[in-house]
C-alpha positions in Angstrom: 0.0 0.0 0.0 2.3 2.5 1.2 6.5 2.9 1.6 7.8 0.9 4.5 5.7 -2.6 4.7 8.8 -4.6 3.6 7.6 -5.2 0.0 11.5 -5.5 -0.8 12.2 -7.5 1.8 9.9 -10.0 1.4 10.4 -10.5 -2.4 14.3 -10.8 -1.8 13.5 -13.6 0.9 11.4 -15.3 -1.2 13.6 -15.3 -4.4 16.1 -16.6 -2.1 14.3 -19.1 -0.6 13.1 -20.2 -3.4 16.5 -20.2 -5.7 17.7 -23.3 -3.5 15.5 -25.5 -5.3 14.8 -23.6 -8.6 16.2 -21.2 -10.5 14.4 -17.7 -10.0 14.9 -14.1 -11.0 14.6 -10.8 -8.4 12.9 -7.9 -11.0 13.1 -4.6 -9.3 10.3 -2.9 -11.0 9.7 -0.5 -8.6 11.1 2.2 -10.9 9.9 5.4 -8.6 12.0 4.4 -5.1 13.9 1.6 -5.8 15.1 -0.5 -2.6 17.0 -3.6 -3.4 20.2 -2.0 -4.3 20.1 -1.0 -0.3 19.9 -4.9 0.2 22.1 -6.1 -1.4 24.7 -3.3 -0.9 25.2 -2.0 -4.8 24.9 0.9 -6.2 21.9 2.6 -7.6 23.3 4.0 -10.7 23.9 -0.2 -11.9 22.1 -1.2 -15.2 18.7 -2.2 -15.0 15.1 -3.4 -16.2 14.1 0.7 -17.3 18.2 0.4 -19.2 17.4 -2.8 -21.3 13.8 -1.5 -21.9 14.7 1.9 -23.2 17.6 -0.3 -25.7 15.1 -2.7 -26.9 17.7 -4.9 -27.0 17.3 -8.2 -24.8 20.0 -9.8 -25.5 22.2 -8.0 -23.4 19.9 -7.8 -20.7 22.6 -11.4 -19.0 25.0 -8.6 -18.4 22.8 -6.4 -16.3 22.3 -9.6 -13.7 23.7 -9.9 -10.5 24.2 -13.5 -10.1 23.7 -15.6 -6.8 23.5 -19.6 -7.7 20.2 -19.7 -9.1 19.5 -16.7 -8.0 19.8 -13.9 -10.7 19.0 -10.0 -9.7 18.0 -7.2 -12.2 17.6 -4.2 -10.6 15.2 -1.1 -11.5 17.7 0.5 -13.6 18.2 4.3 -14.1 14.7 6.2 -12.9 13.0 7.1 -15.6 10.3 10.2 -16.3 7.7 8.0 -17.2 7.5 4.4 -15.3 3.7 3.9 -15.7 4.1 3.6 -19.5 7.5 1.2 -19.5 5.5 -0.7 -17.5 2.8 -1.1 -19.4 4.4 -0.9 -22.6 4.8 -4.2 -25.3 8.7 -4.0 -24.7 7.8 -4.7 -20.8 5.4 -7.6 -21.8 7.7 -9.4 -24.2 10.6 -8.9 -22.0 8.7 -11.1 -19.4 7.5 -13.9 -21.9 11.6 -13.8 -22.6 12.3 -14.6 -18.7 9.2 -16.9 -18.4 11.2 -18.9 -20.8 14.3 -19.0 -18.5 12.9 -19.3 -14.9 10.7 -21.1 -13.4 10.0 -18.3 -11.0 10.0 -14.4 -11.8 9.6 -12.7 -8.3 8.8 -8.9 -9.1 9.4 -6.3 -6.5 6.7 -3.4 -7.2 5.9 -0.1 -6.4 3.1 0.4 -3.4 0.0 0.3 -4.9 -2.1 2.6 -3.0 0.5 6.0 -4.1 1.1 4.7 -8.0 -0.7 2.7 -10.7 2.4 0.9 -11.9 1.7 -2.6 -9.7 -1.6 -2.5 -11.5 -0.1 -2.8 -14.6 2.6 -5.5 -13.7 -0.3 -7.5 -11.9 -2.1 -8.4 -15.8 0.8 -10.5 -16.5 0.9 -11.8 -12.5 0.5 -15.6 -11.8 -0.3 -13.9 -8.1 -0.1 -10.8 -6.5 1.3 -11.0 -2.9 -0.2 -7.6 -1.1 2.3 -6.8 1.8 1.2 -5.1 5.2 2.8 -4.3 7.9 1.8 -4.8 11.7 1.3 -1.2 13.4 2.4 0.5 10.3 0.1 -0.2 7.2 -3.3 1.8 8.2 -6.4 -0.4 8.8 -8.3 1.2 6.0 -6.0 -0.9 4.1 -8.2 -4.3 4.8 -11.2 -2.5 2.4 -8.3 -1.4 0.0 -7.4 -5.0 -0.5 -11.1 -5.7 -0.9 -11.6 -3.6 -3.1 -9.4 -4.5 -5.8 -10.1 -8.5 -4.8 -13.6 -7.0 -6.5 -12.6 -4.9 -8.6 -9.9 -7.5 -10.2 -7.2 -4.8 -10.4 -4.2 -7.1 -8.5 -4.7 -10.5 -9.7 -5.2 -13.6 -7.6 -4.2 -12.0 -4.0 -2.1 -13.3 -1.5 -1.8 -11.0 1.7 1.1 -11.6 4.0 1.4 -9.9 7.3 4.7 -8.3 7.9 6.3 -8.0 11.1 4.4 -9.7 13.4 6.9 -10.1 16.4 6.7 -6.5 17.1 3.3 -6.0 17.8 1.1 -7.1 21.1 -1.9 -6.7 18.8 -1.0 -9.2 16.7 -0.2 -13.0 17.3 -0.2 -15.4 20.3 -0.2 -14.8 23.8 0.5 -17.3 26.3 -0.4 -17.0 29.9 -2.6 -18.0 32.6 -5.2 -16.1 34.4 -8.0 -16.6 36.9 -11.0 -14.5 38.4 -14.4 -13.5 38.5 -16.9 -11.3 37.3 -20.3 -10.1 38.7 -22.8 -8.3 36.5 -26.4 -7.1 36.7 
């Protein structure tokens, strides 16, 4: 929904995960405030998914990758003046079909969808959307949100996870034992 829930996070941990098994590409399509540069500890200004787009040229897009095992990384690129439209643009869609043919899973990490339209356009060619939230962060409201484009079909086949539990009394189990009464009239 909004910057902060762990969007990046979560996507990196699950491309991870799932690389030990299968052979997965990390997309950072979040081409307004990219994150997974931080992560990983590399800079911004490396090649990316808005570079090879703007070329046209796919072939070249192998030495753009950051490679982990069977992990491989492309990050968001240089930030461009118009990510809505490379997003929703032919190149973007073909580039994907290219990958689909390469990996058996393509983990995209998106923009927040409540702020920008671009995970809207990136859901169409989605498998699943996993909607991310964040325990005492993300704003309750959010739960309609979700709703919402469940009905509308704008996110496709939504997951939500529930992000950062452990810090929150309002979430999760408590153990514990307790006794009394209670009179009423």
């Amino acid at each position: 929904s909004i910057k902060g829930e762990g969007k990046t996070l979560v996507s990196s941990n699950i491309a991870s995960l799932l690389s030990s098994t299968q052979k997965v590409i990390l997309l950072g399509a979040d081409l307004r405030n990219p994150q997974i540069h931080k992560i990983l500890n590399v800079d911004r200004s490396t090649n990316g998914l808005t570079d090879i787009l703007y070329k046209g040229d796919f072939t070249s897009y192998k030495d753009s990758l950051l490679k982990y095992d069977n992990l491989d990384i492309l990050l968001s690129g240089t930030i461009p003046p118009n990510p809505g439209e490379i997003l929703s643009s032919n190149l973007f869609k073909e580039f994907l079909s290219l990958l689909e043919k390469k990996y058996d899973y393509i983990i995209i990490d998106s923009a927040p969808c409540l702020l920008v339209s671009d995970t809207f356009e990136i859901s169409k060619y989605a498998d699943f959307t996993m909607y991310i939230a964040r325990a005492n962060y993300s704003p309750n409201s959010i739960v309609q949100y979700i709703n919402d484009c469940f009905k509308q079909e704008k996110l496709k086949n939504i997951k939500v996870v529930l992000n950062s539990i452990g810090n929150s009394t309002k979430y999760g189990y408590k153990y514990g034992y307790q006794y009394g009464y209670k009179y009423g009239y």
